[in-house]
Short mmCIF file of the C-alpha atoms (twelve columns), coordinates in Angstrom:
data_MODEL
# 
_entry.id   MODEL 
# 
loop_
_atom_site.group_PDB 
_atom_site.id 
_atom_site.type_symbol 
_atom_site.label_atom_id 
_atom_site.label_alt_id 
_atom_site.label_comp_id 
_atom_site.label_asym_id 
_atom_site.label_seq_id 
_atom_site.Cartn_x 
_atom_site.Cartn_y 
_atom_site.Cartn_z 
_atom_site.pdbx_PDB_model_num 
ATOM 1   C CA . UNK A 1   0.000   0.000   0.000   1 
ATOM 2   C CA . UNK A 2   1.191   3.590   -1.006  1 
ATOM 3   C CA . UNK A 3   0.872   4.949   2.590   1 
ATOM 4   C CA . UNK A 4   3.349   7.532   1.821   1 
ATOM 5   C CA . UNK A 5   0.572   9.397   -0.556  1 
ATOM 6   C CA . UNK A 6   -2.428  7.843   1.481   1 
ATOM 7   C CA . UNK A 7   -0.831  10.234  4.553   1 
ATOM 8   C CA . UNK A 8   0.135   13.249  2.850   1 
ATOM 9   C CA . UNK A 9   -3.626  13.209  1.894   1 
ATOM 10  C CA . UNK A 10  -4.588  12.802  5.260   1 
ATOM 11  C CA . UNK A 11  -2.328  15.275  6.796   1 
ATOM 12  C CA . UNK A 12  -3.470  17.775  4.360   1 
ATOM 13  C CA . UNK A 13  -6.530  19.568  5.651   1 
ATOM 14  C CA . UNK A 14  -9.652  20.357  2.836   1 
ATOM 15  C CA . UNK A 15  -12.768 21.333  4.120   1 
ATOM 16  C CA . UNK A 16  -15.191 21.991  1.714   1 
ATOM 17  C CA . UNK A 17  -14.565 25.403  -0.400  1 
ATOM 18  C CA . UNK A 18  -10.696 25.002  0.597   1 
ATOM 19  C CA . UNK A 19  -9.467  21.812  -1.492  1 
ATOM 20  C CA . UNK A 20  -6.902  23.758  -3.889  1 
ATOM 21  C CA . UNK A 21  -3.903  22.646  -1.640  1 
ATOM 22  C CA . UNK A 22  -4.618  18.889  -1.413  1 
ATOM 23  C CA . UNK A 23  -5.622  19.018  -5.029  1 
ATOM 24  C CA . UNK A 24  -2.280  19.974  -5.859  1 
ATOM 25  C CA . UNK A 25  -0.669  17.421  -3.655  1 
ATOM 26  C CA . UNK A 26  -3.200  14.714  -6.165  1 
ATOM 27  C CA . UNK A 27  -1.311  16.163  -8.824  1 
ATOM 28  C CA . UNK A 28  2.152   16.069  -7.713  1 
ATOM 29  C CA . UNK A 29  1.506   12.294  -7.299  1 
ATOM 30  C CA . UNK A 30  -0.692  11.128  -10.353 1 
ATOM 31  C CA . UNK A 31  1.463   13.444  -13.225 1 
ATOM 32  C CA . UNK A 32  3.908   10.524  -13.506 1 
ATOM 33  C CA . UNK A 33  0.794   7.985   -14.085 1 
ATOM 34  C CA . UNK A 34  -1.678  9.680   -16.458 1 
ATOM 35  C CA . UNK A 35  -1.638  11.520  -19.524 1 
ATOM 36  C CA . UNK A 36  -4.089  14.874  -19.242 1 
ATOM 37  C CA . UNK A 37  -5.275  16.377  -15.966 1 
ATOM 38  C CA . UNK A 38  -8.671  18.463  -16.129 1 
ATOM 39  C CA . UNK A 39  -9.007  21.137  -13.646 1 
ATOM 40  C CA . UNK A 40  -11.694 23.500  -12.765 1 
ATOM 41  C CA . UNK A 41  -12.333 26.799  -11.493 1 
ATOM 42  C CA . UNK A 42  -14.198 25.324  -8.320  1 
ATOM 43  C CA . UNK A 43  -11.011 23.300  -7.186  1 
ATOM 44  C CA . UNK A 44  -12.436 20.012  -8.710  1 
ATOM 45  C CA . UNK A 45  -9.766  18.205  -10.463 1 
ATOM 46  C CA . UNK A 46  -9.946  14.510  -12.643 1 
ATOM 47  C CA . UNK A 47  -6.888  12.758  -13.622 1 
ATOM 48  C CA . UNK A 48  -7.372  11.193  -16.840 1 
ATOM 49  C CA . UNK A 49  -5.999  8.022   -18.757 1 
ATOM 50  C CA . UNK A 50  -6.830  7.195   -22.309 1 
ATOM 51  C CA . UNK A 51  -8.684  10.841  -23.036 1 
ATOM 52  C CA . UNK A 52  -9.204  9.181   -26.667 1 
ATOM 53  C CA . UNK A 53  -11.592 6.437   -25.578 1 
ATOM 54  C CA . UNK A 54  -15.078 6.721   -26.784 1 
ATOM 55  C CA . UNK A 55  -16.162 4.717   -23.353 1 
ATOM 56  C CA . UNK A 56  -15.704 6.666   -20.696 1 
ATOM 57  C CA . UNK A 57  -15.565 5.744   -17.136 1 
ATOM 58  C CA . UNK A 58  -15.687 8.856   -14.173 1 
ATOM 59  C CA . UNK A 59  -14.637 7.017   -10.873 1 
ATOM 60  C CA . UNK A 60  -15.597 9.798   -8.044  1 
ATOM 61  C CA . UNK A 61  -14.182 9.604   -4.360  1 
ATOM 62  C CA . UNK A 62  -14.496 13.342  -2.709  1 
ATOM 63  C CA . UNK A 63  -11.368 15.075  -1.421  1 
ATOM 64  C CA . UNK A 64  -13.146 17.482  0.755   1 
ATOM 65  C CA . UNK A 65  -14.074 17.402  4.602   1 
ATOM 66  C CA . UNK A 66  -16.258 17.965  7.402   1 
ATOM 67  C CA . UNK A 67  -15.223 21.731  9.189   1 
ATOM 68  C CA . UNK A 68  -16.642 24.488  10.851  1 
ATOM 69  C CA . UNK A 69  -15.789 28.301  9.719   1 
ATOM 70  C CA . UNK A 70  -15.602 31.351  11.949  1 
ATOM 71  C CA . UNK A 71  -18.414 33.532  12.294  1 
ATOM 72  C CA . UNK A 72  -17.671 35.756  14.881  1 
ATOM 73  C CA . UNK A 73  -14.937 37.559  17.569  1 
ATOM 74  C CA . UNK A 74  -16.452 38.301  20.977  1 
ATOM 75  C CA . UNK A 75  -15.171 41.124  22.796  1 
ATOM 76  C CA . UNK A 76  -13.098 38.740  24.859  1 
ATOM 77  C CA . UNK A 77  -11.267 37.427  21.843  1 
ATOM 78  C CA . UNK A 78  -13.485 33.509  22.070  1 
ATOM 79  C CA . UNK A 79  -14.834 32.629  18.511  1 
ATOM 80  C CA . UNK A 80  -18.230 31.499  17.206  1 
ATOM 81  C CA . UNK A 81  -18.226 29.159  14.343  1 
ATOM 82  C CA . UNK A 82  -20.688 27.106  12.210  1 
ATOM 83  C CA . UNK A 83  -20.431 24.452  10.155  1 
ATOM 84  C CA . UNK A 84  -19.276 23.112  6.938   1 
ATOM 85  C CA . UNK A 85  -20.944 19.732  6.150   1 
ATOM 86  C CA . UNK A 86  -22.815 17.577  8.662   1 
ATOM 87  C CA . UNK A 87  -20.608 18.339  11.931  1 
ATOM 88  C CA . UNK A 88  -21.627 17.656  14.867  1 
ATOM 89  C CA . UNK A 89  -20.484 19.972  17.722  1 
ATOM 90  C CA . UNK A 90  -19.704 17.028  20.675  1 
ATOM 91  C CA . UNK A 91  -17.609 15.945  18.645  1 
ATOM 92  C CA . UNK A 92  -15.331 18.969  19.030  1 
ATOM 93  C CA . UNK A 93  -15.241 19.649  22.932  1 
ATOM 94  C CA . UNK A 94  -12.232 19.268  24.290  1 
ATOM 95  C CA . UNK A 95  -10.331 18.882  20.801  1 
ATOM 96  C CA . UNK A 96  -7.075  20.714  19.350  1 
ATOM 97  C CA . UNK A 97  -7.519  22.276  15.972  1 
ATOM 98  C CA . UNK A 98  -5.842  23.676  13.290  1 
ATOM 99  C CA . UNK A 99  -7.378  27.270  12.158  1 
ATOM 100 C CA . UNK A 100 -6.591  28.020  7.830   1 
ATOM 101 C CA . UNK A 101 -5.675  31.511  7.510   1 
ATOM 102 C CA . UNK A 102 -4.547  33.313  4.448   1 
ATOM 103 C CA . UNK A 103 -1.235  33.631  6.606   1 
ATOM 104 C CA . UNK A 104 -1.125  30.230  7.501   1 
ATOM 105 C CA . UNK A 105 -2.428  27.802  10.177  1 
ATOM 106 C CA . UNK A 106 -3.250  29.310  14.088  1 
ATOM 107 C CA . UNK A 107 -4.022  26.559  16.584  1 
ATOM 108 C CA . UNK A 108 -6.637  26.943  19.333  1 
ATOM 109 C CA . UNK A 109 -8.838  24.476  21.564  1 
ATOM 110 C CA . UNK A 110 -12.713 23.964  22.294  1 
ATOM 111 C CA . UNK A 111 -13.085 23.255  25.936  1 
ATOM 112 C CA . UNK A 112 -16.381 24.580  26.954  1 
ATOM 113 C CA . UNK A 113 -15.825 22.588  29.782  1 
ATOM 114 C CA . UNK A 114 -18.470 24.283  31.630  1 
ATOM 115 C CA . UNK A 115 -21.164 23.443  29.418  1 
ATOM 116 C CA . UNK A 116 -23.312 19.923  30.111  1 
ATOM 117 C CA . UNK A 117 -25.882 19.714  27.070  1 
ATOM 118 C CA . UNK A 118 -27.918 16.759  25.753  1 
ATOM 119 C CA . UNK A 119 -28.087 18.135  22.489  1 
ATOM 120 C CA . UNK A 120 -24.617 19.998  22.443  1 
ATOM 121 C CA . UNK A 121 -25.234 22.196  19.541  1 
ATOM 122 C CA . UNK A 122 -22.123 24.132  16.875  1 
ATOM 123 C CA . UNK A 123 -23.628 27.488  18.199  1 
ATOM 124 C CA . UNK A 124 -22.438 26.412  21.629  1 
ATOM 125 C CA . UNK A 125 -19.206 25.919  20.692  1 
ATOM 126 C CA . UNK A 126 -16.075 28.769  21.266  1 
ATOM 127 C CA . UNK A 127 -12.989 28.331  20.228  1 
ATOM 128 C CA . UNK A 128 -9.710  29.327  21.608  1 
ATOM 129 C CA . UNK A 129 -6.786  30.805  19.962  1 
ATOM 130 C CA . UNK A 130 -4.977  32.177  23.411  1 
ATOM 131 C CA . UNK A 131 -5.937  35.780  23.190  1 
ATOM 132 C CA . UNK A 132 -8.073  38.320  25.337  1 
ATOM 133 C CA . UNK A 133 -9.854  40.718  22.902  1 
ATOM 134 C CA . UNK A 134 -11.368 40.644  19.996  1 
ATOM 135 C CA . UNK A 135 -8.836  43.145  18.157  1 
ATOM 136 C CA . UNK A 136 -5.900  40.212  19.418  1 
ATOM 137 C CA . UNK A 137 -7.910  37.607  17.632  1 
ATOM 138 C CA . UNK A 138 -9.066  39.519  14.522  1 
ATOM 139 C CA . UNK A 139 -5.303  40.172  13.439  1 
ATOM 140 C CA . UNK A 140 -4.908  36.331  13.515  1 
ATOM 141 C CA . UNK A 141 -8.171  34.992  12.059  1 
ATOM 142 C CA . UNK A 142 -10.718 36.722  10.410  1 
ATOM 143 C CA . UNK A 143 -14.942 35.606  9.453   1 
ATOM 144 C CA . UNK A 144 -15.145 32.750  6.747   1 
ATOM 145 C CA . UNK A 145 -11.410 31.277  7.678   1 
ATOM 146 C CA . UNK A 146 -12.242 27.352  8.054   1 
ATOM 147 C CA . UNK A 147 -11.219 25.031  11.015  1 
ATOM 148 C CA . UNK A 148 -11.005 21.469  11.287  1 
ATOM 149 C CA . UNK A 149 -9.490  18.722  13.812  1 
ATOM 150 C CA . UNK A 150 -5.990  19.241  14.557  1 
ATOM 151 C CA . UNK A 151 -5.501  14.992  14.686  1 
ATOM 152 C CA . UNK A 152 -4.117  13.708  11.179  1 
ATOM 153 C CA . UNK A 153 -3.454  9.437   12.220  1 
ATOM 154 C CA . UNK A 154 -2.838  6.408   13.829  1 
ATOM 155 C CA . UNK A 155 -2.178  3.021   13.280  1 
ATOM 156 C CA . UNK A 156 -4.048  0.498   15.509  1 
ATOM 157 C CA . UNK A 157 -3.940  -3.007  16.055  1 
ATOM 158 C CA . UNK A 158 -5.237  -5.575  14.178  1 
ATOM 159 C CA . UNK A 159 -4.145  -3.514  10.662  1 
ATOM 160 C CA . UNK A 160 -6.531  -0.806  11.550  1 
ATOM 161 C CA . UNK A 161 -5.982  3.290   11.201  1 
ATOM 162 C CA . UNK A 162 -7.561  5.954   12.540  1 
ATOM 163 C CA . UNK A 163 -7.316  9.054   11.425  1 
ATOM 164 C CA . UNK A 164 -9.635  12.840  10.548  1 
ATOM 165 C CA . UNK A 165 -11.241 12.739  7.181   1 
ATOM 166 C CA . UNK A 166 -10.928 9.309   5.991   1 
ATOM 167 C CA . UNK A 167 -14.358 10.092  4.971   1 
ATOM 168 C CA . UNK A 168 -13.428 10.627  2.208   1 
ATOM 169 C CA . UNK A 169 -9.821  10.706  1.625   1 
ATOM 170 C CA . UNK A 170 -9.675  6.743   1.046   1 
ATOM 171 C CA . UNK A 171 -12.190 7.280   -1.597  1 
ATOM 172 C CA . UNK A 172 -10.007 9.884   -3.299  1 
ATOM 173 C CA . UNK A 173 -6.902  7.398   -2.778  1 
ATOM 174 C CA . UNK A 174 -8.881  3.857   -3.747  1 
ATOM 175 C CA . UNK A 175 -9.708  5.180   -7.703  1 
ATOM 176 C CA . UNK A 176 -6.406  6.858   -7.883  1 
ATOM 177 C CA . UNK A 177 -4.461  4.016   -7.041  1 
ATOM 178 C CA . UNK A 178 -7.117  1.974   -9.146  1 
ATOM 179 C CA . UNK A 179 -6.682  3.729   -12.170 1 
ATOM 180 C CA . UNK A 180 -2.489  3.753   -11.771 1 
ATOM 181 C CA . UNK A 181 -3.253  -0.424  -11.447 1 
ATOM 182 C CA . UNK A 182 -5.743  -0.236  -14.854 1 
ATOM 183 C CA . UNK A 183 -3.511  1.917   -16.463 1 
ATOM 184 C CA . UNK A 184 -4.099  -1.128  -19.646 1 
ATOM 185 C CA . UNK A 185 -7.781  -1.005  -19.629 1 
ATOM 186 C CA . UNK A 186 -9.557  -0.293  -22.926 1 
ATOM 187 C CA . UNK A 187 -11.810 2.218   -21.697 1 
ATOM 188 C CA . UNK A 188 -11.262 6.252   -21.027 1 
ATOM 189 C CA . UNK A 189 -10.387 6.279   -17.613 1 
ATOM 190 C CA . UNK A 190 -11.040 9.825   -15.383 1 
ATOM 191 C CA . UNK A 191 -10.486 10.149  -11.376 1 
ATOM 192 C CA . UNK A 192 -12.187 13.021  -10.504 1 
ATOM 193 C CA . UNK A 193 -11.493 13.689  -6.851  1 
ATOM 194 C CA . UNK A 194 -14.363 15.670  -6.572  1 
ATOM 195 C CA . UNK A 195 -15.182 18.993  -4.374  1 
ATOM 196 C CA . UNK A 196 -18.124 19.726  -1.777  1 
ATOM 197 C CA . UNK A 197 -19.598 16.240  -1.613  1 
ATOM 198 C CA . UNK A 198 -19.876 17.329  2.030   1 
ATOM 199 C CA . UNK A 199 -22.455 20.033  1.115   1 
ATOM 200 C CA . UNK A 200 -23.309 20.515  -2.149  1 
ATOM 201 C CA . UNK A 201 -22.092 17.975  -4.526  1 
ATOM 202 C CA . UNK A 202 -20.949 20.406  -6.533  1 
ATOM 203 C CA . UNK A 203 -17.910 18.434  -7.646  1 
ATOM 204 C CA . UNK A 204 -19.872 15.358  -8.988  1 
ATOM 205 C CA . UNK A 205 -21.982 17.695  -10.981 1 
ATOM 206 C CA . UNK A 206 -19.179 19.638  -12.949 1 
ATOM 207 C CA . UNK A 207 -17.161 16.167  -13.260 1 
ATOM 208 C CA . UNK A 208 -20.311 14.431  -14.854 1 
ATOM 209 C CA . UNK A 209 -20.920 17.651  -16.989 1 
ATOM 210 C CA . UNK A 210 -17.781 17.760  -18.147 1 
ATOM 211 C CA . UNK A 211 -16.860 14.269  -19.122 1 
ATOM 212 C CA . UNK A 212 -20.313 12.951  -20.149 1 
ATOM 213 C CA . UNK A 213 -19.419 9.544   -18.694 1 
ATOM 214 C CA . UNK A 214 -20.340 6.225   -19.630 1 
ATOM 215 C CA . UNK A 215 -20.673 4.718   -16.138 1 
ATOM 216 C CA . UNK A 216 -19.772 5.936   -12.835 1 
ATOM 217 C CA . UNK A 217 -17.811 4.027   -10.057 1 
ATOM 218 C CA . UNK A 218 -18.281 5.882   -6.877  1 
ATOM 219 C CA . UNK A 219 -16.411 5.261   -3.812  1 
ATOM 220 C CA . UNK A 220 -17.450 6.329   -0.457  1 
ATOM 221 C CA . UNK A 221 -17.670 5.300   3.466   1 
ATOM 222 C CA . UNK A 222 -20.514 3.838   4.792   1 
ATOM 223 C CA . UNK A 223 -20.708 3.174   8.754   1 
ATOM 224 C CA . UNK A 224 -19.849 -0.308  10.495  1 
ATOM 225 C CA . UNK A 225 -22.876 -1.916  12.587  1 
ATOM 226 C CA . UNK A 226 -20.445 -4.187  14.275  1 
ATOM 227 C CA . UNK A 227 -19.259 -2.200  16.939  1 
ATOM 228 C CA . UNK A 228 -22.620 -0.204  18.625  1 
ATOM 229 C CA . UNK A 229 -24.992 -3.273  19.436  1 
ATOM 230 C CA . UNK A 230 -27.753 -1.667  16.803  1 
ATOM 231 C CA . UNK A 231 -29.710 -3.755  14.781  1 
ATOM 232 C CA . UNK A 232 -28.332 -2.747  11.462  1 
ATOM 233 C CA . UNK A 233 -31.032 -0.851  9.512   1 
ATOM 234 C CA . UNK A 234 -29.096 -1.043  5.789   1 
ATOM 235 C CA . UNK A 235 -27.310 -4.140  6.122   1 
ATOM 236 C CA . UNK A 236 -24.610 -5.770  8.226   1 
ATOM 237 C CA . UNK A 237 -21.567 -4.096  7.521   1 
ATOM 238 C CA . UNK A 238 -18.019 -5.512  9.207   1 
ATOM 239 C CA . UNK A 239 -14.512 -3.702  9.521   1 
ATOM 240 C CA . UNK A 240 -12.186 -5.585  8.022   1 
ATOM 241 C CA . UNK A 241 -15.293 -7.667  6.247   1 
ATOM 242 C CA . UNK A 242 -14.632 -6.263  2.614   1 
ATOM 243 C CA . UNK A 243 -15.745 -3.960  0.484   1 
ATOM 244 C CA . UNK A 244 -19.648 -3.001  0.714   1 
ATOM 245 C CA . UNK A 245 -21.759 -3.044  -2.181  1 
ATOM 246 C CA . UNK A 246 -24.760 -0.650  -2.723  1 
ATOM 247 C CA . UNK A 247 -27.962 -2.548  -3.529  1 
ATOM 248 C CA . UNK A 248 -30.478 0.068   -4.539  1 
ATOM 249 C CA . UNK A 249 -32.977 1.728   -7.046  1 
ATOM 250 C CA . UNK A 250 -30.073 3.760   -8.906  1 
ATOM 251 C CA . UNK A 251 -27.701 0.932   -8.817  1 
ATOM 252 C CA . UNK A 252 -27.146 0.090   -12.162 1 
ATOM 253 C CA . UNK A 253 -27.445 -4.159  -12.306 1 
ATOM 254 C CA . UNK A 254 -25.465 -4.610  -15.230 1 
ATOM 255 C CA . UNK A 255 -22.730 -2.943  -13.130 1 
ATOM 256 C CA . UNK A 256 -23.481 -5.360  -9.809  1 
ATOM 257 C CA . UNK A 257 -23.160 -8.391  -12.117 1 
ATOM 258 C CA . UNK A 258 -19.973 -6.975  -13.453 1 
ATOM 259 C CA . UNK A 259 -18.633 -5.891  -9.740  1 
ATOM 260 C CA . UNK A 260 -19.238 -9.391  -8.337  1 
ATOM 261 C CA . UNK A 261 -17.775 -11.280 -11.429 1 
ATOM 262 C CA . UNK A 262 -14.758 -8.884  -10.169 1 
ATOM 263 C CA . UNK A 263 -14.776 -10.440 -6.918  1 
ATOM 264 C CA . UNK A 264 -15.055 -14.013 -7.967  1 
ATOM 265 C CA . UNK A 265 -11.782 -13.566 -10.335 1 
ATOM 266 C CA . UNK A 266 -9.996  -11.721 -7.517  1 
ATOM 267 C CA . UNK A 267 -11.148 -13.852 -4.610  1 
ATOM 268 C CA . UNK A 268 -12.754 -10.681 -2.649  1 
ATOM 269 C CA . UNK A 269 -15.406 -11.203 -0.007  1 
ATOM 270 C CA . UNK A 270 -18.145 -8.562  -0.096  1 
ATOM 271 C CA . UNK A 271 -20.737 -7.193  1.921   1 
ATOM 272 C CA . UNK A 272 -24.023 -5.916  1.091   1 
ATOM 273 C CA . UNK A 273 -25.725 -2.522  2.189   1 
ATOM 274 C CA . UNK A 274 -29.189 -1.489  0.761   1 
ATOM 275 C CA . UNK A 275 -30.152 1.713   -0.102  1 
ATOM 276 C CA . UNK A 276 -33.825 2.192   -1.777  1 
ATOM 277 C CA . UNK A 277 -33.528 6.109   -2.103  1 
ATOM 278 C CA . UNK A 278 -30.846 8.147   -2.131  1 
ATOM 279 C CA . UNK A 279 -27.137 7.208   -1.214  1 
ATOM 280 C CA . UNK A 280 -26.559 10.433  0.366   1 
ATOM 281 C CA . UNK A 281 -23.245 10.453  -1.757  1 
ATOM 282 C CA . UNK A 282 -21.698 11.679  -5.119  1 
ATOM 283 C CA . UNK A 283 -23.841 8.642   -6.862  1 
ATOM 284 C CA . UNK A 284 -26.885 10.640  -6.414  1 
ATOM 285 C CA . UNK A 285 -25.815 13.658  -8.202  1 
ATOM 286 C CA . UNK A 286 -23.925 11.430  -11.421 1 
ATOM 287 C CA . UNK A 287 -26.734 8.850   -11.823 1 
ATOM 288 C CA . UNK A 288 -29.569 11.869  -12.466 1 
ATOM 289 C CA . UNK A 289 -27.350 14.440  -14.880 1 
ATOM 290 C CA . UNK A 290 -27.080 14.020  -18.613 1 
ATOM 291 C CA . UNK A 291 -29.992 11.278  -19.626 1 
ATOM 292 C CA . UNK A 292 -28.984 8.919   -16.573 1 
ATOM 293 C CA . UNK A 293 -25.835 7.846   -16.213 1 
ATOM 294 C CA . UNK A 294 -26.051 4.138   -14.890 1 
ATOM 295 C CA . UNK A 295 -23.515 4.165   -11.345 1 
ATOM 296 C CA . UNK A 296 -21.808 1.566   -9.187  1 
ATOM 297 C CA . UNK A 297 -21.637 2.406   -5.232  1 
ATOM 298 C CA . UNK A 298 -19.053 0.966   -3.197  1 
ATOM 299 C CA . UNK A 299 -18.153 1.778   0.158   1 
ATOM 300 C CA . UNK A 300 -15.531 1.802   2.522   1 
ATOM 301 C CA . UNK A 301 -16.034 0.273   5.949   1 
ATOM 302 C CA . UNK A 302 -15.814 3.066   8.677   1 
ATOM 303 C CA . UNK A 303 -16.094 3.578   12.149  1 
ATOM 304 C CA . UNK A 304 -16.840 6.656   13.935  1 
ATOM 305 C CA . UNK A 305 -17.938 8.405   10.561  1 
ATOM 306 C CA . UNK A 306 -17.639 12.262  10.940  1 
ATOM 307 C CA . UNK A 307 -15.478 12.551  14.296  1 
ATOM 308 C CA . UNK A 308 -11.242 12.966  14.594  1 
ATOM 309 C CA . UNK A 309 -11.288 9.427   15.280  1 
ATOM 310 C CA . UNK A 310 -12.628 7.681   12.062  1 
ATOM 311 C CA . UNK A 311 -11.273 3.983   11.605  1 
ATOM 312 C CA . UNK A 312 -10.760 1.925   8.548   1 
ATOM 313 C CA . UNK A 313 -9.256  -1.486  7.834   1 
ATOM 314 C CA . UNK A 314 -6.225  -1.612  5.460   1 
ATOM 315 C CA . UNK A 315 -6.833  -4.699  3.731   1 
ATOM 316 C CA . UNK A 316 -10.435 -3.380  2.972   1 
ATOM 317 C CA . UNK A 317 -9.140  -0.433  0.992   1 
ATOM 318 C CA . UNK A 318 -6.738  -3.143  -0.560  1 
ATOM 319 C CA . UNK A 319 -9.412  -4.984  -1.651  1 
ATOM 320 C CA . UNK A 320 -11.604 -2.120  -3.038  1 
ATOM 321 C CA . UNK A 321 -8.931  -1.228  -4.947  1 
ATOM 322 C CA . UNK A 322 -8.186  -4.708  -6.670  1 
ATOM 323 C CA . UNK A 323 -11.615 -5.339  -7.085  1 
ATOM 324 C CA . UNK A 324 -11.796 -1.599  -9.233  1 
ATOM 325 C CA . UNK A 325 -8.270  -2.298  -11.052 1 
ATOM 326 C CA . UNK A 326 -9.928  -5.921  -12.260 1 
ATOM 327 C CA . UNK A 327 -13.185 -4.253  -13.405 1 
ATOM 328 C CA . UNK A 328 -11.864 -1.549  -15.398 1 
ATOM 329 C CA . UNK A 329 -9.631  -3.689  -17.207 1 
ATOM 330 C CA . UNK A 330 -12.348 -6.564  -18.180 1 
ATOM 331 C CA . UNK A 331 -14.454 -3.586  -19.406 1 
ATOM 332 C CA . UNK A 332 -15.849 -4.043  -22.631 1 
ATOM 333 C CA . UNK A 333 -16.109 -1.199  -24.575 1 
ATOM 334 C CA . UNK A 334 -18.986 -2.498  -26.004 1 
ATOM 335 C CA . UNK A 335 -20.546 -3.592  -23.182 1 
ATOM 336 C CA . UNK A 336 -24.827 -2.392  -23.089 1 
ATOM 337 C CA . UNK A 337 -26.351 -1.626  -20.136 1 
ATOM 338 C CA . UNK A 338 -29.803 -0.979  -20.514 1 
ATOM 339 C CA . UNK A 339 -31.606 -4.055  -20.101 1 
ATOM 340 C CA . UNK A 340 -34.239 -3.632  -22.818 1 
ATOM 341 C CA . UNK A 341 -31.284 -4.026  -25.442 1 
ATOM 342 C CA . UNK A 342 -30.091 -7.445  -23.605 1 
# 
């Protein structure tokens, strides 16, 4: 496994409407590998193989994260924030982190130690930077500059890491590595690591717009019901159990054939989630552009979704990547997949 890139991704923060940096560190890495990059003005960027290809697959895993973004200074220099995605202010209480200025990163804490809520809410939340007034504070950060969790990783037992924002930095780092692994496939590969998935799916829209895909392969997280005694509502979905499969009205089924032929050749366990709406992800947003494009879900094991403590198995990301490399390069580029043409 390329941990070396998988971290720098990590360490990187991108909350969404502040990917340009990491986007530049997915260039840095993929220029040796493909042969046209296509950028955009809203940070989204898709790293492309075999441009020529009528058949075109887009592969979407978002870079952005979860955040919050200041506000407001009180008087005695403590900061108001809201957020940026689906954060959930707990979550931050008693947490470092890591303030992006346009002079660079200022570190504060959120203690609120005083306050016992049920329903601990962002607007309850202060932040702070060390300072005692409000003109201290304003010459360090300023309304609109993002914040997210100071913690980057760790490796745990059992081939585990935790780390912030693996939701959805292994999906950015499973189709990039895929596509480096399919570089021989016969169809128009593009990796979009797409922006804003975490509040407006902006990213997946532009990417689909732009490339007018064949199919989509979107990777994701989905949460783990081993671990908090709930009777699973989608599906019983392991750590460590293998890659989880979206069953669901805009799952294509030629593509779920093709996916689990994958798995049979590679020797890859899945599991099985159900969705009968909407995936809540990037899917969404690709399956209803252009005239439909027909989309492939699969997800990434994860504990702890949306905190500074997310965990993942390695060898599931292994496997979603093997089981992506082998299905891009049995893709026929004559393949049909709408079922009244069968």
């Amino acid at each position: 496994m390329n941990k070396d890139f998988l971290f720098r991704l990590i360490e990187t923060p991108s909350p969404s409407g502040a990917e340009l940096a990491i986007q530049k560190v997915v260039m840095e890495e993929m220029k040796p590998y493909v042969d046209t990059f296509i950028t955009h003005h809203s940070y989204n960027l898709i790293s492309v193989i075999h441009p020529e290809d009528a058949f075109k697959v887009l592969l979407c895993g978002h870079i952005d994260e979860i955040g919050l973004m200041i506000t407001d200074i009180q008087d005695n220099g403590l900061i108001h924030v809201t957020n940026t995605g689906n954060s959930v202010g707990y979550m931050y209480v008693g947490q470092h982190v890591q303030v992006l200025t346009k002079k660079g990163i200022i570190h504060g804490v959120f203690a609120n130690t005083d306050v016992v809520k049920e329903h601990f809410k962002i607007s309850d939340l202060l932040l702070d930077i060390g300072t005692y007034t409000k003109d201290e504070s304003s010459k360090l950060v300023q309304v609109g500059d993002y914040v997210v969790h100071s913690f980057t990783h760790q490796e745990l037992q059992n081939n585990t890491l935790s780390a912030r924002a693996l939701d959805d930095r292994l999906g950015a780092f499973i189709i990039l590595e895929a596509i480096k692994q399919a570089k021989d496939a016969k169809v128009g590969l593009y990796a979009a690591t797409t922006v804003g998935e975490e509040t407006t799916t902006r990213g997946a829209t532009f990417a689909t717009n732009i490339v007018k895909p064949t199919i989509g392969i979107i990777v994701d997280v989905t949460h783990t019901t081993d671990h908090d005694g709930k009777a699973p509502s989608k599906g019983l979905i392991r750590l460590g159990g293998g890659p989880a499969i979206t069953i669901g009205s805009i799952i294509s089924p030629v593509l779920l054939e093709l996916v689990e032929e994958s798995s049979k050749r590679q020797g890859i366990q899945l599991q099985y989630e159900v969705s009968s709406e909407r995936t809540y992800t990037d899917s969404d947003k690709v399956h209803f552009l252009q005239n439909g494009i027909p989309v492939l879900l699969i997800s990434i094991p994860l504990r702890y979704m949306h905190s500074s403590v997310e965990v993942c198995n390695y060898q599931d990301v292994l496997d979603i990547i093997a089981l992506i490399s082998d299905l891009l390069i049995h893709l026929d580029p004559n393949q049909n997949f709408d079922p009244f043409k069968k």
